[in-house]
N, C-alpha and C positions, 0 to 999 in steps of 0.2 A: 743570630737565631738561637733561640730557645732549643734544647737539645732534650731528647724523648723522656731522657736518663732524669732531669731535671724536672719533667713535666709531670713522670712516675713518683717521683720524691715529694711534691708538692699533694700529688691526691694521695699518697699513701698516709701523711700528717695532716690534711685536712679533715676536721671534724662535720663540718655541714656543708658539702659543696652544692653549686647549684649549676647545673647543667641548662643551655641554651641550643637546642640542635633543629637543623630544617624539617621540612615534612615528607621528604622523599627517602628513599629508601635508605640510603646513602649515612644521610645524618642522620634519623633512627636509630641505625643498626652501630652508628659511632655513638653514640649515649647510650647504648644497651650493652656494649662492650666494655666501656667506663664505667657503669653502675653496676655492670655482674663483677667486675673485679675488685673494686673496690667495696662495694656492701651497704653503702652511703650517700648521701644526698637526695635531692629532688632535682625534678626534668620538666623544662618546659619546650613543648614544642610552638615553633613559630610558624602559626596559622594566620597572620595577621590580617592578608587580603579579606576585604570585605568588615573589618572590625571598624570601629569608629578609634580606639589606638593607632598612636603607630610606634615602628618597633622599638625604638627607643625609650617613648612611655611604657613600651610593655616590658623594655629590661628593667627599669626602675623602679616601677610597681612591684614588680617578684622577687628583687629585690628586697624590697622593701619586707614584702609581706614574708620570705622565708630566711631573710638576715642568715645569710652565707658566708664564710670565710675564707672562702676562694669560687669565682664565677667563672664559670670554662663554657666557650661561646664553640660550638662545633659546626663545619660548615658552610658557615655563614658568610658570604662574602661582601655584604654593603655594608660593615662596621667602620666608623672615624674618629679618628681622634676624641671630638666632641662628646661619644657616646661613655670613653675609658676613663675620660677626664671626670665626670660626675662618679665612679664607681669606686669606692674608698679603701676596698678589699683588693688580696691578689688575683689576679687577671688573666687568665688562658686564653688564647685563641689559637685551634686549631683548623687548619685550611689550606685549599689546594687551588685556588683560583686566581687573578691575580694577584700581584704582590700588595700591600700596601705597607705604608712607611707610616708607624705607630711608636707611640715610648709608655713605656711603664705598664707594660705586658709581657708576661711568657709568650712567644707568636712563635709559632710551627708552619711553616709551610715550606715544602720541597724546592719549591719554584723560584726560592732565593740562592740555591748553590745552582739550580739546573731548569733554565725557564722551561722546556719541556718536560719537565718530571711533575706531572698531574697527576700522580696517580689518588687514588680516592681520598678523603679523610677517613672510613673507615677503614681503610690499610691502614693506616699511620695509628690509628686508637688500635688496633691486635696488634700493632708493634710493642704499642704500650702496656698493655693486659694479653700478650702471649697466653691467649687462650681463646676458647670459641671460635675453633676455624673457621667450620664449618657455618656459621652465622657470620664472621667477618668477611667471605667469600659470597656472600649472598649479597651483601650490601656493595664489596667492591663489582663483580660482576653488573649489577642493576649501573654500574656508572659507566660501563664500556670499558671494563677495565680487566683486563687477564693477569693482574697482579700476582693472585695466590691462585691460578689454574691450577698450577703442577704440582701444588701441593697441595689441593683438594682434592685430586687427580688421585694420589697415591692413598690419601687415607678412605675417600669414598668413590671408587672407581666404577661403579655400579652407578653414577649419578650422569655421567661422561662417556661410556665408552662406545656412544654409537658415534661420535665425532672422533675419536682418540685417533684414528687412521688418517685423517685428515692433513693436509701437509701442511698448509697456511689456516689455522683457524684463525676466526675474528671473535669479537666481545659478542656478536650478533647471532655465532654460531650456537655458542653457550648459552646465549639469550632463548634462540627463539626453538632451539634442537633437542635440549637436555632438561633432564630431572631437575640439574641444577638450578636452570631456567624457569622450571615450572614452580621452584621454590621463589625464586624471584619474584613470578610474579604474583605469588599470592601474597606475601611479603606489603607489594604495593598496593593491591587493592584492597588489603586489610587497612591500610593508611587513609584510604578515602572516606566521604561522608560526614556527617555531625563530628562535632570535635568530641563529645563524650563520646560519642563509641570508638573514636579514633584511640582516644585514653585507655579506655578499657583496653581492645587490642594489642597496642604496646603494653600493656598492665602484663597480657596474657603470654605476648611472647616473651617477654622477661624471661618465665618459667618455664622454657621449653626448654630440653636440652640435648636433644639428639632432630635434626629433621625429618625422621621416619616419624618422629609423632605427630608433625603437620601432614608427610605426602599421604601415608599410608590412615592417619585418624587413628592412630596407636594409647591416644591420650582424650580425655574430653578435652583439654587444653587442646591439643592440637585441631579435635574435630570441630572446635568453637571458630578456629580459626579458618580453616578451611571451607566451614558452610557461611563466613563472614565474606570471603572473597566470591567464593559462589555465587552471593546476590548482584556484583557487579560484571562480571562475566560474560554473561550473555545481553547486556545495554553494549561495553564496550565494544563485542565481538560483532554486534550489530553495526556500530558507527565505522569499525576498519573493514568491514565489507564493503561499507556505502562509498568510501576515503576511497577504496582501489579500483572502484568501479567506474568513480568520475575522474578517476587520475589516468585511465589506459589508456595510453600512449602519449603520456607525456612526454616530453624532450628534457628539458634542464630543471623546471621546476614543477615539482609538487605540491597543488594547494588546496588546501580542505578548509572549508568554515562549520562549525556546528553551533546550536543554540545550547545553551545546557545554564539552568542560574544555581542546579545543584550540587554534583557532582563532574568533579575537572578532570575527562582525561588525557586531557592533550601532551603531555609527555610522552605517555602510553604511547599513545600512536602515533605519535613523532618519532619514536625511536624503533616500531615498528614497519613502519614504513620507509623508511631508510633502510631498513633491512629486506622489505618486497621492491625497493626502487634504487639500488645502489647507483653511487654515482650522480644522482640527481641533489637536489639541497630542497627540504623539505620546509612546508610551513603549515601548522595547524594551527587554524584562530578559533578559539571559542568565544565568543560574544555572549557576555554574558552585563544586562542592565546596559549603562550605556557605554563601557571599555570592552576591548576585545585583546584581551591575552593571546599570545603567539608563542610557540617554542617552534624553536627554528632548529635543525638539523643539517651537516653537510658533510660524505666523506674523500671530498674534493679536498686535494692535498693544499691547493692554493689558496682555497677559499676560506678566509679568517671573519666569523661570522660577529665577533665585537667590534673589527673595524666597520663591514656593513650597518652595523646597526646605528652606528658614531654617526656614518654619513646619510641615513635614512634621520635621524632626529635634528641636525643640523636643517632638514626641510621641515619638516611636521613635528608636533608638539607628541612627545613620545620618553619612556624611559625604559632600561634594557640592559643587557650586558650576558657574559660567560665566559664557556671556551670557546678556544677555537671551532669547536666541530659541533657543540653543544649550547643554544642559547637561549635565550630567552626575552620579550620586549611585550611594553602594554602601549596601546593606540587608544584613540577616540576612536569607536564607530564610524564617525563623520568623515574621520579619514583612512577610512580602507581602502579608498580606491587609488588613492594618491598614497597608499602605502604601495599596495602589488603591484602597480606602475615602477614605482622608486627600487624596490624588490627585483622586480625582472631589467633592470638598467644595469643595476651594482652587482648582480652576479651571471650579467652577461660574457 
């Protein structure tokens, strides 16, 4: 494995890098952490659902069109062989998901010394660019992850300290309790919508540089950002009222469907609701045209939700994957019913 030391070296000499990162908080905030440290390059994020590309074509195209001398993929966990083989330049991939077996790339991921060591890829980019805590904290927390608590903890304790007494905190406390949290989730909904104003957005937090200038509106930069989260807010805050109201008293499983062909937020309240329903394994489908996207949730220690989904496609025509506790799969419409069947079998 690629060593952090190695991966700083390479973007510190690289003249035009070209960044490839997800659309969630996570991978955002790991290209935003790489591109304030270093000064350089360009950033594509990977919106590709719904495009007539697929991602592959869309690496080679930006490629093509910003002629890079080292291409660092952040995130991302469906990359093969196939994709590194065509790319002529040096090669990053940074990731926390599982492993995969590649050659002729720098590949960073934890989960080759320590198959449990998940923790975010925007940990691993403030490893690299030891800077912008307070932003790499935003991005690790949005992933369930207490990475840099204590050390968020000590430099912005004002962000935290109505949990700090707390004996056992979780990711969900920090999530759903804290200032910290309420950065998080402006952070995400600023992600949502048309991909140019998604652009813009990241354009804009680029330049932030303290969080008081998003909570407080300290900045027009930050108030641009916070009346941007503002307009999804109260749609979202709508749908997780309707989610909990047709979920009371569930037993094992939580399931909500919405219609939505514009904006997605079914993570949102996937990971919300595992936090009103602990214990239970969640599923939010958005149906959206004629696929319906699912993120799946679960913080049942036994329950490995990439194996379920293995043996949910093994019946019905379906693609999918994650982590353990964290996942994701796409269905036909046609077959949802013989999806929540197969659902309520495998994690009985």
């Amino acid at each position: 494995m690629t060593t952090l030391m190695k991966i700083r070296e390479l973007l510190e000499k690289s003249i035009n890098p070209l960044y490839f990162y997800d659309d969630d908080p996570d991978g955002v905030v790991s290209y935003l952490l790489l591109k304030r440290k270093f000064g350089k390059g360009n950033g594509v994020i990977i919106r590709v659902r719904g495009s007539h590309l697929n991602e592959e074509e869309l690496y080679l195209k930006k490629i093509n069109e910003f002629n890079p001398d080292v291409v660092v993929f952040l995130d991302k966990p469906t990359l093969n062989q196939d994709v590194f083989d065509k790319i002529d330049v040096t090669k990053i991939w940074i990731d926390h998901h599982e492993v995969a077996k590649v050659k002729g790339v720098h590949y960073y991921n934890p989960r080759i010394r320590n198959k449990k060591d998940n923790r975010p890829t925007s940990y691993i980019c403030y490893r690299i660019a030891r800077q912008d805590m307070w932003l790499a904290a935003a991005g690790v927390t949005a992933d369930w992850s207490l990475a840099l608590f204590s050390e968020f903890k000590k430099k912005y304790p004002g962000f935290v300290d109505n949990i700090s007494l707390l004996k056992n905190i979780k990711p969900d406390d920090v999530l759903y309790k804290t200032k910290l949290g309420e950065l998080v989730r402006i952070i995400s909904f600023v992600l949502k919508g048309k991909t140019l104003d998604v652009k813009k957005n990241i354009d804009t937090l680029s330049k932030i540089r303290d969080p008081f200038e998003i909570l407080e509106k300290k900045t027009d930069h930050g108030k641009r950002l916070f009346e941007s989260a503002e307009k999804f807010q109260k749609k979202y805050s709508d749908l997780f009222k309707k989610a909990v109201n047709e979920n009371k008293g569930s037993k094992r499983l939580v399931v909500f469907t919405y219609l939505a062909n514009d904006v997605s937020f079914t993570p949102n309240l996937a990971n919300e609701l595992l936090h009103r329903f602990p214990g239970k394994i969640i599923a939010v489908c958005r149906i959206k045209d004629e696929q319906i996207r699912i993120s799946l949730r679960s913080s049942i220690g036994d329950v490995e939700l990439p194996r379920i989904i293995d043996k949910i496609c093994n019946e019905i025509k379906c693609t999918g994957g994650g982590h353990e506790h964290a996942a994701a799969m796409e269905i036909h419409k046609d077959d949802f019913d013989r999806f929540t069947k197969l659902l309520r079998k495998y994690v009985s």
